[in-house]
N, C-alpha and C positions, 0 to 999 in steps of 0.2 A: 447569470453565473452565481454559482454559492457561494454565501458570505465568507466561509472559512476558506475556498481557494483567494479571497482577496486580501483573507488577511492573511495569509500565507506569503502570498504575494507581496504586500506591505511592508511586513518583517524587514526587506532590501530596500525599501524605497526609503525618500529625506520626504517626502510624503506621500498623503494616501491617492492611489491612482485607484479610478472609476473602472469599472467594467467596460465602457466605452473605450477607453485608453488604451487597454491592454489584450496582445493575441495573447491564447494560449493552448499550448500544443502537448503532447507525450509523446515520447519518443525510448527505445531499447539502446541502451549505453551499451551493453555485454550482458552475455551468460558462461553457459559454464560448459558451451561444447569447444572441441577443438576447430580452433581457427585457421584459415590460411597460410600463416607463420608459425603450425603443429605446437600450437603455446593452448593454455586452458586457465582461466579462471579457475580456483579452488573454492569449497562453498562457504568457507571460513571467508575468505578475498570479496564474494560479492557480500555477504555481509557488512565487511569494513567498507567498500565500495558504498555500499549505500547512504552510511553515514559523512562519509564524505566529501560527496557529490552534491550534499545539499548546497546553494548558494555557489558551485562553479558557474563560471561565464560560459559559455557558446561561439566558438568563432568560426575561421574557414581553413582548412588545411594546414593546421596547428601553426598558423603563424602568429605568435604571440606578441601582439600590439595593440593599442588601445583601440586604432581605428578601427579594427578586425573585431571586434567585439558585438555580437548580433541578441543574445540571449541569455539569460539565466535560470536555472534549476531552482526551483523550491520547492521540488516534494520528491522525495522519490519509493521506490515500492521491489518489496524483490519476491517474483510471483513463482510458483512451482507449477510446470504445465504436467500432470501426469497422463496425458493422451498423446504423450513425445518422449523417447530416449535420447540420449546423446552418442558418439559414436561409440563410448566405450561403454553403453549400456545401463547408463545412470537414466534417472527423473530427469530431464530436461529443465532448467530454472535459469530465468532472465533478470536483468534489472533493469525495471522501467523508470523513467523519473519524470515530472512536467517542468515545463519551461515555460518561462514568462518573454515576451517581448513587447514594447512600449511601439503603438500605432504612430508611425511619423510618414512623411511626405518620403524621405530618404529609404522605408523599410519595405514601400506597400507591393514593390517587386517581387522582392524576397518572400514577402507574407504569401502572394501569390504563385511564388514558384513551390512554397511547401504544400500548401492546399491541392496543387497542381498535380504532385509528385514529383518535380523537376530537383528538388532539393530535399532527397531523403538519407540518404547514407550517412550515417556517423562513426567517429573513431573516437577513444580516449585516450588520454593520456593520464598516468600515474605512473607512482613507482613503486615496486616488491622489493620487500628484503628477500624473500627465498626465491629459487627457482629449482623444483625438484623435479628429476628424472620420475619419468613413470615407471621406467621398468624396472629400476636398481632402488628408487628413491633418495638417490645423492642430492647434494641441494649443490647446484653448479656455479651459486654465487660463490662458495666458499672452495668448492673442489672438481676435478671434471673426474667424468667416467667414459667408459669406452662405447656408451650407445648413443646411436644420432639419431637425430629430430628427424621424422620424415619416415625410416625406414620400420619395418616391420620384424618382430621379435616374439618367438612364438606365437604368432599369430596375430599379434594382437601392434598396433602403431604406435613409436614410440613419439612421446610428444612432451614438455615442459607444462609442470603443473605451476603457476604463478600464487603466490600466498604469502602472507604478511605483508599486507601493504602500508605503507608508510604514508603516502600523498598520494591526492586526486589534483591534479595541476588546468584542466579542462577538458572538455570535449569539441569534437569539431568536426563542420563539417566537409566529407570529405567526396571523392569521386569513387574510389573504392576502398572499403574500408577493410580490416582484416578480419574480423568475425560477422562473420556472411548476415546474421541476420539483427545486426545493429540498425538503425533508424528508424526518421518517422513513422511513428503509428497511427496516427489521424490528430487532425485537431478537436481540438475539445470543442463538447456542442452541448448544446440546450439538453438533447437527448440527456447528456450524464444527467445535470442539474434535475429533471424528472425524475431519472431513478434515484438520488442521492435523498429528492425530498418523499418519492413513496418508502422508502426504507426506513425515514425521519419518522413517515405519519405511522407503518407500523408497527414500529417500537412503540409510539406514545400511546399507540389505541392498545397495544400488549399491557404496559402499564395502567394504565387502567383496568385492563382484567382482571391485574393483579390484587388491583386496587379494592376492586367489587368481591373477590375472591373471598379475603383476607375478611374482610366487613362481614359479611356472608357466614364465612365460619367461627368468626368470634360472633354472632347471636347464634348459634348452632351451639356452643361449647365452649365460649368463652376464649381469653387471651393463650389457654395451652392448643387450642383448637386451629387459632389463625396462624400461632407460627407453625404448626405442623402444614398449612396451608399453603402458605409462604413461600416453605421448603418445596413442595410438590409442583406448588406453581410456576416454581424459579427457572426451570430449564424447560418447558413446556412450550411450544410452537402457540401462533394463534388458534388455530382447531383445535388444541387441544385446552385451551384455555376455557377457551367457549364451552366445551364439554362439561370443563371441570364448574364453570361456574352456573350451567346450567344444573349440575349436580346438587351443588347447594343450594341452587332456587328452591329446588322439587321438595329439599330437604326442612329448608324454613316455612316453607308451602307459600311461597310469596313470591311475585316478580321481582325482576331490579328495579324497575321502577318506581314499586310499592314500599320497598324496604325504609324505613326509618326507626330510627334510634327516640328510645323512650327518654324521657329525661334521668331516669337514675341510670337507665343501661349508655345515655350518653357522657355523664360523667365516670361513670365506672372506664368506659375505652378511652375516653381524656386521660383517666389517671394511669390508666394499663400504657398508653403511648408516650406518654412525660415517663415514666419508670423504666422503658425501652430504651429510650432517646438516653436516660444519664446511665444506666449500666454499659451503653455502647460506648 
């Protein structure tokens, strides 16, 4: 597991729990299509949803008691699907978040019915201050209008857009929930942790391209030459890195491996990078 899901993790714990210790799962709280009860998330709403959803508890049929208590939120994520619309023709966008649960004798059912499928379906609870009409955009916390949920107005279904939310109170789970494509999405597995560290490794091997780049063009041209470098290399992919700093090989007429700084050319880029360092 990666270390920053555990300290993510940790943030709620009285102390550090092992990777052993801990399942942990993602699952889809809401999006922003219209639901069974003709209500919609606003994209201002999952926004605020996101933030604070961090650290809700997890229980079963929002029955709100301590014994009911199965999981916790500590990360959450609000993704844009654009190979999806919604009914009224928008980008489709969800909010996923991960959950932690603590491995005990009393849970290993439960762990088992998620893995299983037997226990996916989720619902939330919070609260809006607004609830606007789609068709008039009256806000119906403060006043009503003459169109109802459900039915259809010029064409198009009239439905309660929810926005400015105030609290996230928790999530739960349930048997059916009202926005059709809430819950589990899989449990977390090894698989992420490979992708998470080959993305780690090539950033760092990008850096360094950079790094060689930058070196590269200051013996080419000096300190005006590496930040022009710098710049070019800054948004560059790894291919095209490679490129570039095969460019400056061909140009010093030297490999990377070969390259070395003279003594006066390596004081001269000591003093050029101290003079960098305090003008930043």
């Amino acid at each position: 597991m990666d270390k920053t899901i555990l300290d993510k993790i940790n943030k709620f714990t009285r102390r550090k729990l092992s990777e052993d210790e801990v399942y942990v799962f993602s699952v889809i709280l809401c999006d922003n299509d219209i639901d069974r009860d003709c209500e919609r998330f606003s994209d201002e709403a999952l926004e605020e949803l996101k933030e604070r959803f961090i650290g809700r508890t997890g229980i079963f049929d929002h029955e709100a008691t301590t014994v009911n208590q199965n999981a916790r939120i500590f990360d959450t994520e609000l993704i844009t699907d654009s190979s999806r619309s919604t009914a009224y023709g928008k980008p489709y966008r969800y909010l996923k978040a991960m959950a932690y649960m603590v491995r005990t004798d009393e849970n290993k059912n439960l762990i088992a019915e998620i893995d299983g499928g037997i226990k996916k379906e989720v619902s939330i609870s919070c609260a809006a201050a607004k609830r606007i009409c789609s068709v008039c955009g009256c806000d119906k916390s403060i006043a009503s209008c003459a169109h109802i949920k459900g039915r259809k107005y010029g064409g198009s279904l009239c439905h309660t857009i929810l926005s400015g939310i105030t609290d996230a109170y928790e999530w739960s789970f349930v048997a059916v929930p009202a926005q059709v494509n809430a819950g589990v999405t899989k449990k977390y597995s090894e698989d992420d942790t490979v992708k998470a560290q080959a993305v780690q490794q090539i950033s760092e091997a990008d850096e360094e391209l950079r790094r060689d780049i930058r070196k590269l063009a200051y013996f080419s041209g000096g300190r005006a030459a590496a930040d022009i470098a710098s710049l070019s290399a800054a948004n560059l992919d790894t291919h095209g890195l490679i490129e570039l700093r095969k460019a400056f090989e061909r140009q010093c007429g030297k490999g990377r491996a070969e390259v070395q700084l003279g003594v006066n050319e390596k004081e001269a880029e000591t003093n050029d990078m101290f003079s960098m360092r305090q003008e930043g």
